[in-house]
N, C-alpha and C positions, 0 to 999 in steps of 0.2 A: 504493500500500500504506500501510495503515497504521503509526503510530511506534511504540516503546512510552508516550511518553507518552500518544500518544490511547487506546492501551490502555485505562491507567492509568483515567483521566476518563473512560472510556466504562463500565469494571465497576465503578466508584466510584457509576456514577448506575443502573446496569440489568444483569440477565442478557445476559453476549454472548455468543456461538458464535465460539471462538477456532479459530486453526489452525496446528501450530508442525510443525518436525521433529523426534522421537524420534532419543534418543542412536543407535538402531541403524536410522535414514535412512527409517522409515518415518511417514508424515504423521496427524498427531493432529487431531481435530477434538473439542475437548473445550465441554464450557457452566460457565461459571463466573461468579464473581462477585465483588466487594470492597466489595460494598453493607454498610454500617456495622451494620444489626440482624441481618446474617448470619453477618455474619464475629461479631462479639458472643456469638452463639449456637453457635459451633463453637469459640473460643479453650477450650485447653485449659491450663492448665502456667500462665506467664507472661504470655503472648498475644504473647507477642512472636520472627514466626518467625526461626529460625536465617539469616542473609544470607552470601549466596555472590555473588563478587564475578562478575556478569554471568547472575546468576540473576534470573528473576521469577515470583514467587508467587501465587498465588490459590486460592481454593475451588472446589473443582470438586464442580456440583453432582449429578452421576451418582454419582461415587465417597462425595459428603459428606466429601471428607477436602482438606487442604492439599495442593495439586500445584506444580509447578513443571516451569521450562524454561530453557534457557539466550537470553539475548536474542536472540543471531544467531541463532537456529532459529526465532524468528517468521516467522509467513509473512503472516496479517493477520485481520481480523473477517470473521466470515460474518451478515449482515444478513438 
């Protein structure tokens, strides 16, 4: 499985297909991304999101909007 660092490094450089568990235990396959002219293009406010200690964030590109998860609910990248 993957870490959240490779996460991290992996929606920094491309569109990934993530896979976490949802607070109510059912499994998310979301596409998102942290690629720099995107995230650019969605910052709203500040740009600087709200940090919850053992949260991680990204844009998710269905919704268009900031999503997030808690780390230990990763599950890994779908390729």
């Amino acid at each position: 499985t993957a870490s959240i660092k490779q996460l991290k490094a992996e929606l920094a450089k491309r569109i990934v297909k993530i896979t976490f568990m949802k607070k109510d235990g059912s499994i998310r396959i979301a596409v998102g991304t942290l690629q720099k002219q995107a995230v650019q293009a969605n910052v709203e406010g500040t740009g600087i999101p709200k940090r919850y200690f053992g949260m991680f964030a990204y844009l998710d590109l269905e919704k268009m909007a900031w999503r997030g998860f808690k780390e230990t609910n990763f599950i890994g990248i779908i390729d």
